[in-house]
C-alpha positions as CSV (number, residue, x, y, z in Angstrom):
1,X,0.0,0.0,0.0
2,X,1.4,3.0,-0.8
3,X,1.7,6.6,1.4
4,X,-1.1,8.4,-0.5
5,X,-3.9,5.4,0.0
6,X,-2.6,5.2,3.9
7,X,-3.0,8.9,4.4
8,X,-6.3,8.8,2.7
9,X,-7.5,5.2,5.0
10,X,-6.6,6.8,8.1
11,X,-8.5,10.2,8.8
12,X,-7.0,12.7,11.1
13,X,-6.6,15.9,12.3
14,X,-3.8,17.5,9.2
15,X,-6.4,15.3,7.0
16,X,-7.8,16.1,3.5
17,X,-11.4,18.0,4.1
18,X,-14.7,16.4,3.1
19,X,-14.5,18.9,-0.2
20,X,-10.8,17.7,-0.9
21,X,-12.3,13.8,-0.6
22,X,-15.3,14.4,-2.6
23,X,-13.0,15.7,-5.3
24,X,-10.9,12.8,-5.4
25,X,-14.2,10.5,-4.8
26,X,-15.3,12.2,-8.5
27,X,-12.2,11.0,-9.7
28,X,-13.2,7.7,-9.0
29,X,-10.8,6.9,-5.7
30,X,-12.6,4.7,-3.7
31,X,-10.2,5.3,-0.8
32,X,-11.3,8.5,-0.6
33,X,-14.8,7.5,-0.6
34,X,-14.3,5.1,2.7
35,X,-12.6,8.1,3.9
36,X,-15.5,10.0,3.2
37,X,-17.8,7.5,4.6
38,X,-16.5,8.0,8.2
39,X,-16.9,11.6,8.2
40,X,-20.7,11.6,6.5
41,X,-22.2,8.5,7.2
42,X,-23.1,8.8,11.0
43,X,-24.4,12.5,10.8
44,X,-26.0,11.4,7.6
45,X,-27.8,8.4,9.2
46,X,-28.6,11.1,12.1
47,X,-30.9,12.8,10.1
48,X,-32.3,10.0,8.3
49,X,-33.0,8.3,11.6
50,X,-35.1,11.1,13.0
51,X,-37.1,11.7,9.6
52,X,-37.7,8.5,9.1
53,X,-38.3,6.7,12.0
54,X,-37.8,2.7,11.4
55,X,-34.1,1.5,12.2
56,X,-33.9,-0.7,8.9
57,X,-35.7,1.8,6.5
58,X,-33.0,4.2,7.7
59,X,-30.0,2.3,7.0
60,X,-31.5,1.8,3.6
61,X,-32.4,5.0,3.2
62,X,-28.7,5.9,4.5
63,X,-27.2,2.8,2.3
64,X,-29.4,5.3,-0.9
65,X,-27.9,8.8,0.0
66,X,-24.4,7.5,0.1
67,X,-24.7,5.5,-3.2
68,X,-26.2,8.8,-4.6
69,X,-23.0,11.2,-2.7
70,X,-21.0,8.9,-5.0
71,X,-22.7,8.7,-8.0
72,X,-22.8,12.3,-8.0
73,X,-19.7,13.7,-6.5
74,X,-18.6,15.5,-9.7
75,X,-21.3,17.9,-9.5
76,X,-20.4,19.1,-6.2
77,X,-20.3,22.8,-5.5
78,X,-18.4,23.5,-2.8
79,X,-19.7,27.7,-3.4
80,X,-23.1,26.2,-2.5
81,X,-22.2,24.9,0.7
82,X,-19.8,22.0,2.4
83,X,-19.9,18.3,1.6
84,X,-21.5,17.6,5.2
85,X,-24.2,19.9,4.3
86,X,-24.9,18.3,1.0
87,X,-24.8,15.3,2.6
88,X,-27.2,16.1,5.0
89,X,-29.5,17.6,2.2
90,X,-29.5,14.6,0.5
91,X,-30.3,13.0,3.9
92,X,-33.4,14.7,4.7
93,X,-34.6,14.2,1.3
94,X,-34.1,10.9,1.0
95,X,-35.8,10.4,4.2
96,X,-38.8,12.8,4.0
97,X,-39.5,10.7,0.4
98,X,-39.4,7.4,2.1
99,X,-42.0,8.6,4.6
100,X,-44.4,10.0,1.7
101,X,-44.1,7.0,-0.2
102,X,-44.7,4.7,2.7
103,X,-47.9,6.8,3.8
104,X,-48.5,6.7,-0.2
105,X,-48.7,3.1,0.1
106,X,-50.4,2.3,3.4
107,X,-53.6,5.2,1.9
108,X,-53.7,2.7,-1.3
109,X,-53.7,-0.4,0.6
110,X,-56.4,0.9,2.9
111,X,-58.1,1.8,0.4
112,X,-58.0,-1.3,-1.2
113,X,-59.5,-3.3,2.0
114,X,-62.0,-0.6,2.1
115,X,-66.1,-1.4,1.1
116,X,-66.8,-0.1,-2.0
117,X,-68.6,2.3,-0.1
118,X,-69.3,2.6,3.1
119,X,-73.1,3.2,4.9
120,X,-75.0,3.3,7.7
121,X,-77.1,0.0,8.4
122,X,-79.0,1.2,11.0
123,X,-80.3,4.0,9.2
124,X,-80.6,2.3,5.9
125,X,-83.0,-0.1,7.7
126,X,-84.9,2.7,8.9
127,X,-84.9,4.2,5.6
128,X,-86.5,0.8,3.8
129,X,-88.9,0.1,6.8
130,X,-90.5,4.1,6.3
131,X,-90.2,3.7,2.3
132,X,-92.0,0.2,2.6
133,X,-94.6,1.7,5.2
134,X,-95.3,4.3,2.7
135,X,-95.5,2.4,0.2
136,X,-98.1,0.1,2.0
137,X,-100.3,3.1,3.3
138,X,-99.9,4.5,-1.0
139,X,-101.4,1.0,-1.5
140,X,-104.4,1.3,0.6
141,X,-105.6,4.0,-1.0
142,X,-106.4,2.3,-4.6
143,X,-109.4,0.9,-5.2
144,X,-109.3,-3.0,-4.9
145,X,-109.2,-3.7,-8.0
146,X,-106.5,-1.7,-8.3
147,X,-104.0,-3.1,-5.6
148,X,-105.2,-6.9,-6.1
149,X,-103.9,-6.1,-9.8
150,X,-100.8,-4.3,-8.9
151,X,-100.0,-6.7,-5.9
152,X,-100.2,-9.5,-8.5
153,X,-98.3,-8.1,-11.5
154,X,-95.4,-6.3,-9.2
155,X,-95.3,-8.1,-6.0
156,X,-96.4,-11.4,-6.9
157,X,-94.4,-11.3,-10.6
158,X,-97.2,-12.2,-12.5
159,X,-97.7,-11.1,-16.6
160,X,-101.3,-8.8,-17.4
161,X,-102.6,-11.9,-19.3
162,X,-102.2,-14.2,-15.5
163,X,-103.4,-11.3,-13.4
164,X,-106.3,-11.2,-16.0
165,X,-106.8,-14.8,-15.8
166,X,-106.7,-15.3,-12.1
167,X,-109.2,-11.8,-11.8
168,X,-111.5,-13.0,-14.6
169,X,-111.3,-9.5,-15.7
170,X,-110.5,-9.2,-19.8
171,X,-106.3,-8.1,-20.5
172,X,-107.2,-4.7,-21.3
173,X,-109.2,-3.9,-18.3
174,X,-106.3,-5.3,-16.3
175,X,-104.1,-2.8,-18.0
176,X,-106.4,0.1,-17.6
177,X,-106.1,-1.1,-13.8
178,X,-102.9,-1.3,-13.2
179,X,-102.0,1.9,-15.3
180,X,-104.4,4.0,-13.1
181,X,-103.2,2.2,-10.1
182,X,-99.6,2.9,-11.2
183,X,-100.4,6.6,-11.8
184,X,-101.6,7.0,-8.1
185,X,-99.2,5.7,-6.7
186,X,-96.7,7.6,-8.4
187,X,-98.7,10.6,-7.4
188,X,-98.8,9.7,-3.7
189,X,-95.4,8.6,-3.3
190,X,-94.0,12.1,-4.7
191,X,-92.2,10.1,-7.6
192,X,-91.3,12.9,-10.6
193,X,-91.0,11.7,-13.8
């Protein structure tokens, strides 16, 4: 091992800065990088730590930032501000995106398990027991020709020629029944066409 790799593997006080490192880690030195490593990586998974929360998301997300100090060392600039800083940057970011994707994902997956839509089953019941109620008291006031027809045809699923049959009343009168029939109680129910 030579006396430039040495001085670069053991950090110290005399040492190259963070900017010098960075430099020689855009060259491509990966001894400067490890270097490097020691001086960001704790601070770095600091910050990550306290954004993110999770002991293995944060190593990851640390694991990310100093893949991505690496990859792009060259476009360092130290007149923006010091390698730690950057670093640190990069550190909050990284960790303030894992957090919105994870809440990302735990919205969709609730979502997912939700009901198609969600109601009230109390106060549906209610609702069917008045609209059935209503519907009963709309009922009583057709003549009884009238309900017997409708009660067949809708309620009992008969066709106008069996409701005829089992009224002996003629098809047409049957229709002219249940059409009146149906008229009031449209009318009493408040349906709008």
């Amino acid at each position: 091992m030579d006396d430039s790799v040495r001085v670069l593997a053991s950090p110290g006080p005399g040492g190259p800065s963070p900017e010098e490192l960075l430099t020689r880690v855009a060259r491509g030195s990966e001894a400067a990088f490890e270097q490097l490593y020691e001086v960001v990586a704790g601070p770095v998974y600091g910050v990550v730590r306290r954004v993110v929360r999770d002991v293995a998301q944060s190593e990851e997300v640390t694991q990310e930032v100093l893949v991505e100090l690496w990859r792009t060392a060259p476009r360092f600039d130290p007149a923006r501000g010091s390698v730690l800083n950057w670093a640190l940057t990069l550190a909050h970011r990284r960790g303030v995106d894992r957090v919105r994707s994870a809440q990302a994902r735990a919205e969709r997956e609730q979502k997912a398990m939700a009901p198609e839509r969600e109601f009230d089953e109390v106060s549906e019941a209610v609702t069917a027991r008045l609209e059935r109620e209503q519907v009963r008291r709309c009922l009583s006031t057709l003549t009884e020709l009238q309900r017997e027809s409708v009660v067949l045809a809708y309620y009992g699923g008969k066709t106008y020629p069996e409701v005829a049959e089992l009224l002996g009343s003629p098809l047409g009168t049957i229709k002219t029944r249940l059409r009146d029939g149906l008229i009031r109680l449209r009318d009493c129910l408040g349906v709008t066409r």
